[in-house]
C-alpha positions in Angstrom: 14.7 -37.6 -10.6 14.8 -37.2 -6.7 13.8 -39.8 -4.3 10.1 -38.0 -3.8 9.5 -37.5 -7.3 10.0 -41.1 -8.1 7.9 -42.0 -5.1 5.2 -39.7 -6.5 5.4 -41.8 -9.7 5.2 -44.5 -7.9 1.9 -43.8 -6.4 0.6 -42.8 -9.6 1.2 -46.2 -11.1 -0.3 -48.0 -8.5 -3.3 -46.3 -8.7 -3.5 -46.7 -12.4 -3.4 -50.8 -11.5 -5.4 -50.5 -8.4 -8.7 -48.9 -8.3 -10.1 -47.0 -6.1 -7.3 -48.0 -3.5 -5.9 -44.2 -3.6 -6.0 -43.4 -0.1 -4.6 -47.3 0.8 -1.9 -46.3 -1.7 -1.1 -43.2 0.1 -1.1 -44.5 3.5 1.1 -47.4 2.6 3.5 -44.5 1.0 3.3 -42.5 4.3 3.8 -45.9 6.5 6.9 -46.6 4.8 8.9 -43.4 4.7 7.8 -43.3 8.6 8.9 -47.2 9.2 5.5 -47.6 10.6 3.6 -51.0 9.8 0.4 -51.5 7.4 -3.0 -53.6 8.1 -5.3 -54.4 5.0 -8.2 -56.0 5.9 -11.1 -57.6 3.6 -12.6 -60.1 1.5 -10.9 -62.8 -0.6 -10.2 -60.9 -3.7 -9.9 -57.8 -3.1 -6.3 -57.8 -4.0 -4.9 -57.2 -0.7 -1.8 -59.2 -1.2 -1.5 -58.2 -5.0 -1.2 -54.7 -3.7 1.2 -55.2 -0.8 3.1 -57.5 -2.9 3.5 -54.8 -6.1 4.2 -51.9 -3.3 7.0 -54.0 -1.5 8.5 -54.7 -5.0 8.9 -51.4 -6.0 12.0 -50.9 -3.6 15.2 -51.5 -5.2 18.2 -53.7 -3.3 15.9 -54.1 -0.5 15.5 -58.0 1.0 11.9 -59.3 1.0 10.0 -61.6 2.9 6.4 -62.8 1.9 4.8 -65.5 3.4 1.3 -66.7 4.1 0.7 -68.0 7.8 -1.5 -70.7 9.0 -2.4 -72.7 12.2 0.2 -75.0 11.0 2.9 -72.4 10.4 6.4 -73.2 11.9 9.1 -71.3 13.2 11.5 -72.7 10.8 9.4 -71.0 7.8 9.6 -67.3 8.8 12.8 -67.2 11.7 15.2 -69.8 9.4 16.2 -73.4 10.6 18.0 -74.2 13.7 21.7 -73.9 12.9 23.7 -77.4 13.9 26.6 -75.9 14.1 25.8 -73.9 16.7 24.1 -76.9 18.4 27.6 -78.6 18.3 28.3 -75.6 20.5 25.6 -75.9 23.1 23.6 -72.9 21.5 20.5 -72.8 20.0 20.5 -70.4 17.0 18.9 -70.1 13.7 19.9 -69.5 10.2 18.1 -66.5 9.7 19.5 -66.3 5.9 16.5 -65.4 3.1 14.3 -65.3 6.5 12.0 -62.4 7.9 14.9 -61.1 10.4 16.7 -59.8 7.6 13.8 -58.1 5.7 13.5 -54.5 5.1 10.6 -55.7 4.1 7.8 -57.9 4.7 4.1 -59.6 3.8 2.2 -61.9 5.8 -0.5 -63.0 4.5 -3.5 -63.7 6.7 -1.0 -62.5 9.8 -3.4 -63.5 13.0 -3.5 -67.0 11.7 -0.3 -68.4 13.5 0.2 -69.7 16.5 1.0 -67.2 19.9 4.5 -68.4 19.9 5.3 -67.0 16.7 3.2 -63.8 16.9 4.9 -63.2 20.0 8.3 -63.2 18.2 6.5 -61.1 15.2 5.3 -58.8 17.6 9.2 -57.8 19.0 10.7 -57.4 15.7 8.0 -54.9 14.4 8.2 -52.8 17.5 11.6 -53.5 18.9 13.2 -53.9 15.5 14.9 -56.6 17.7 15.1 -60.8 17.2 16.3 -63.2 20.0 18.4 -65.3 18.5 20.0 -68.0 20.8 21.9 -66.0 23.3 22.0 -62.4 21.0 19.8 -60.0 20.7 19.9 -58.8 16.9 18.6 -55.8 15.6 17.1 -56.3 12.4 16.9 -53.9 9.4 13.0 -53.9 9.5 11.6 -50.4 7.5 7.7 -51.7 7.1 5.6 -54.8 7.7 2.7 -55.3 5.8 -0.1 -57.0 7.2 -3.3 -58.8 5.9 -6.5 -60.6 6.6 -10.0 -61.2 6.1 -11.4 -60.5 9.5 -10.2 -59.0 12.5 -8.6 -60.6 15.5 -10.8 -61.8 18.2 -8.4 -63.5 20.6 -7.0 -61.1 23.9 -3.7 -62.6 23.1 -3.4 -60.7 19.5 -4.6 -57.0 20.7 -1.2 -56.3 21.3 0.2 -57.2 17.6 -3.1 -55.7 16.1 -2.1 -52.0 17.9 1.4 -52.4 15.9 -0.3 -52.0 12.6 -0.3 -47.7 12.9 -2.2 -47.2 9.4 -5.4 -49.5 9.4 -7.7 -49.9 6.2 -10.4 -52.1 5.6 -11.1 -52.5 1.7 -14.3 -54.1 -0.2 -15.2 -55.1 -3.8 -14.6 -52.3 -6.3 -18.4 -50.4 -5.8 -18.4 -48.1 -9.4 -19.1 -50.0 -12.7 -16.9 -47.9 -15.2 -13.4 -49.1 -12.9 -15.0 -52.3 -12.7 -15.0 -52.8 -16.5 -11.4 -51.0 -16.4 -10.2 -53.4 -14.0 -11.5 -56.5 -16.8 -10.1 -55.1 -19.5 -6.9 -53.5 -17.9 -3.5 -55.6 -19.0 -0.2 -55.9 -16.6 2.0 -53.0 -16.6 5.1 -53.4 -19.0 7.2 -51.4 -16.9 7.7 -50.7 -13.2 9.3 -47.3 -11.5 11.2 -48.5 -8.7 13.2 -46.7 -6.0 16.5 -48.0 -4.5 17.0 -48.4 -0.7 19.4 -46.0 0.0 16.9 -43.5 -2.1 14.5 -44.5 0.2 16.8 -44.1 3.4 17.2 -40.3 2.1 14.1 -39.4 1.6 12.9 -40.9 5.0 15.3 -38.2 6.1 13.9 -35.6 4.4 10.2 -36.4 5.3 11.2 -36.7 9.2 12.9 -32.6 8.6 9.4 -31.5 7.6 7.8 -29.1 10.3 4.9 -29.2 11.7 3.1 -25.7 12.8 1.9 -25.5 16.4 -1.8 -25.2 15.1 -1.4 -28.9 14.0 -0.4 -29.6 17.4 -3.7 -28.1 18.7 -5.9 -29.5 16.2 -4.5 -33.1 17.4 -5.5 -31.8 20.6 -8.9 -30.9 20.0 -9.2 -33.9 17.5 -8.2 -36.3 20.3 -10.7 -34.4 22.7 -13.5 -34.8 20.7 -12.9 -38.3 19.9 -12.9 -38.7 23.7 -16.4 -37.8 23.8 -17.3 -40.7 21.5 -15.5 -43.2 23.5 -13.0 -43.5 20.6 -9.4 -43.3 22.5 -6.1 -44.1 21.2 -3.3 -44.4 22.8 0.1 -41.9 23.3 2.3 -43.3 21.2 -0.1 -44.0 18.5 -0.5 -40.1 18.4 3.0 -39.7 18.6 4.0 -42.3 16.1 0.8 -40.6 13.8 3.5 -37.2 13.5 5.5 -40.1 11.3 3.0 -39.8 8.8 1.3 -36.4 8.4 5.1 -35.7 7.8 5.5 -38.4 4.9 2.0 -37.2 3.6 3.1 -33.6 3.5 6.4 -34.8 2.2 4.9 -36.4 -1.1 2.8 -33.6 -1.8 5.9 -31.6 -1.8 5.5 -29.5 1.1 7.8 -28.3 3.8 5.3 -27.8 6.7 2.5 -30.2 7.8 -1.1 -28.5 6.7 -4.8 -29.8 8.1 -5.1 -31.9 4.9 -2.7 -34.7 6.0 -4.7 -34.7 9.1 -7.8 -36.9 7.2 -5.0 -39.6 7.5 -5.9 -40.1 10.6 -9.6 -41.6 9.4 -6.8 -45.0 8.8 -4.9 -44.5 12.0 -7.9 -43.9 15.0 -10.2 -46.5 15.0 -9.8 -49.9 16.5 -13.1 -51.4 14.9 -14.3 -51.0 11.8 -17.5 -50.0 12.7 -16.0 -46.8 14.4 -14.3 -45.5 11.0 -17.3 -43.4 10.0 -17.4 -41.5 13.7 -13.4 -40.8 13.1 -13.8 -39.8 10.1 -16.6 -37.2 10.5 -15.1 -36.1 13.4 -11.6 -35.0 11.5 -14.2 -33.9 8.9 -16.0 -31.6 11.4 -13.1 -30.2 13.3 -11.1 -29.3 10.1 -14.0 -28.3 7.4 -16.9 -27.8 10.4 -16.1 -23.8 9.8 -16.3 -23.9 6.1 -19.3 -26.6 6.1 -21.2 -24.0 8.7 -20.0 -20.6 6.1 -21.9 -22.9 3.7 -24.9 -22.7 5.6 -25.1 -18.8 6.1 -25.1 -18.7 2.3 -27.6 -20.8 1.5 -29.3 -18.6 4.9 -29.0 -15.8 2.6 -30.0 -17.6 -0.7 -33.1 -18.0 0.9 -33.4 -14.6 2.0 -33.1 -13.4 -1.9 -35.6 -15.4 -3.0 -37.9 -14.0 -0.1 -37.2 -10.9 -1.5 -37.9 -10.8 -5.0 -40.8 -13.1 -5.0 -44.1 -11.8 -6.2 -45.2 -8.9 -3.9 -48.7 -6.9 -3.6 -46.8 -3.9 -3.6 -44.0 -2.0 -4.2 -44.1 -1.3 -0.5 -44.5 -4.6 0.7 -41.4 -5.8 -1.8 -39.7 -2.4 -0.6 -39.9 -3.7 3.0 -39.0 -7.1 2.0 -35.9 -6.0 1.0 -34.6 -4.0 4.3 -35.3 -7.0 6.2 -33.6 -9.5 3.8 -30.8 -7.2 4.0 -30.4 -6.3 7.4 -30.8 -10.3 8.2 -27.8 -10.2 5.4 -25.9 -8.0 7.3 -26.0 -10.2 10.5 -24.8 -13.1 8.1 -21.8 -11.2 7.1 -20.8 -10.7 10.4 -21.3 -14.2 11.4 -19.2 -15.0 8.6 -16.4 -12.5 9.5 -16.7 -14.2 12.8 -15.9 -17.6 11.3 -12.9 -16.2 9.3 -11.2 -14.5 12.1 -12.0 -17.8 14.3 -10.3 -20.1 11.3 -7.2 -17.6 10.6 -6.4 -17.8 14.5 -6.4 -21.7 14.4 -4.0 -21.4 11.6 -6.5 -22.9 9.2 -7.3 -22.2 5.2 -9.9 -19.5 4.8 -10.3 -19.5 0.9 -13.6 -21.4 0.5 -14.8 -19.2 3.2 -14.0 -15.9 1.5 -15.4 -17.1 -1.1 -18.7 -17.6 0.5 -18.5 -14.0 1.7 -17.9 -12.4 -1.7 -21.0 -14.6 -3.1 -23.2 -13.5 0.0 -21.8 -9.6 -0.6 -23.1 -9.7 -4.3 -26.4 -11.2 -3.5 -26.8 -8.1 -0.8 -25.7 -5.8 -3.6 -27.8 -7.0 -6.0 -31.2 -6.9 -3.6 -30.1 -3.0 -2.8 -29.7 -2.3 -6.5 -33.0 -3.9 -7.1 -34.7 -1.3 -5.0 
């Protein structure tokens, strides 16, 4: 089995244990094979550390840290103890052994609760991959940090760790009552598909070969544009660091090339507030399925146009004349529609549902001409 397909079976487990938690599930898949970093935030149980904890286990000869901070949380607990022997030598180190500098991965638990001092050394290792350790500078093996907390950060001082987490998702109580009941009655899994590190290492690899088409690049583009407009910006490199994922995304659905579908992603990656994740996400919605959404339209234009038709007329005439005008507004519709196609094709998007919509719209004009 390669490294994807085990990923892929991956995914489907968790999803079997966590419900509705897909698209969490998928991001934190993405986030890892791009070494980008992971914020869940919500409720007390809501199984935000159940579900970073099962995902971090799943990796195979990969060291993990998991700890849970607090006001009261000490340097010693995540960076190791200060090593005497080194202080016999003037130099202040620590024993970073079993400690979050030698991670691949990590959890911390409620991760805006510790002091700035330690944030401050948190922050370096997830973005510089580095730890300053008495007179060194280490580089630490690092792939994914997974964050979480119940509310946001409100303090100036942790903005700057907050923008580390790439892939953002805020996650509630499970809303439909049929996973509800499976999630009482549902027992632990008896086995667990897990995927070694240097698996991991190659398929990281093959995600970062996959290509992405210059109509992706546009679509960003116009994506980040129209964003703009709402007052929703994000910065350079969280675009650039976003190609990370849409690769990984089109990498476990077992593509070669990135396609407009990994681009909903981004609803977890472009907001900095929760209350903006509905204008992000119709946003994507509108500039990727805007074309098909207005197609949809023109149909039910022309739905309404048959049923004008072949209502209950005074006379044959009248019905007769009823009909030309139906379909030579049907006509017009067609070409809109044509329009839209040839619009979508040049933007390199998918014009199936679309064509569809113009064959259904095509036997509703033939059927109001045979009716004559």
């Amino acid at each position: 089995m390669s490294a994807r397909d085990v990923l892929r079976s991956v995914r489907d487990e968790l999803q079997q244990v966590f419900l509705e938690r897909g698209e969490v599930i998928d991001g934190a898949l993405a986030a890892l094979l791009g070494g980008h970093h992971v914020l869940i935030i919500g409720p007390p149980g809501t199984a935000k550390s159940m579900l970073a904890d099962e995902l971090c286990r799943r990796l195979a000869g990969a060291t993990y840290f998991q700890w849970l901070l607090t006001k009261f949380t000490t340097p010693e607990e995540l960076f190791g103890a200060v090593s005497l022997t080194a202080l016999e030598r003037d130099e202040y180190r620590r024993v970073t052994a079993l400690k979050l500098p030698e991670a691949h991965i990590a959890f911390l638990d409620e991760v805006f609760k510790a002091n700035s001092s330690i944030l401050n050394a948190v922050l370096t290792l997830m973005n510089e991959r580095h730890f300053h350790n008495g007179r060194q500078v280490e580089t630490v093996p690092l792939i994914t940090l997974f964050g979480a907390s119940n509310e946001l950060p409100e303090d100036d001082e942790l903005q700057a760790l907050y923008d580390r987490f790439l892939v953002r998702f805020v996650v509630s109580y499970i809303e439909e009552d049929f996973r509800f009941l499976k999630m009482l009655q549902a027992r632990p899994p008896t086995a667990r598909t897990t995927l070694p590190l240097e698996a991991l290492r190659a398929a990281q690899a093959e995600a970062r070969s996959v290509a992405i088409p210059d109509a992706i690049f546009r679509s960003l583009a116009e994506l980040r544009r129209e964003l703009a407009k709402s007052q929703l910006v994000s910065s350079d490199r969280r675009y650039r660091q976003a190609l990370d994922l849409l690769r990984a995304h089109a990498y476990l659905d077992g593509r070669s090339q990135v396609i407009d579908e990994d681009l909903f992603l981004l609803e977890h990656v472009l907001w900095r507030d929760p209350t903006e994740r509905a204008e992000v996400r119709n946003t994507v919605h509108r500039l990727l399925r805007g074309y098909v959404d207005d197609a949809k339209a023109l149909l039910y234009q022309t739905r309404e146009l048959r049923d004008y038709a072949h209502r209950q007329w005074e006379s044959h005439e009248l019905r007769g004349r009823a009909v030309v005008e139906a379909h030579t507004k049907i006509r017009h519709i067609l070409a809109k529609v044509d329009s839209i196609i040839t619009d979508a094709r040049g933007a390199g998007r998918p014009v199936d549902a679309v064509e569809a919509v113009r064959s259904e719209i095509e036997s509703i004009q033939h059927e109001m001409l045979e009716a004559l």
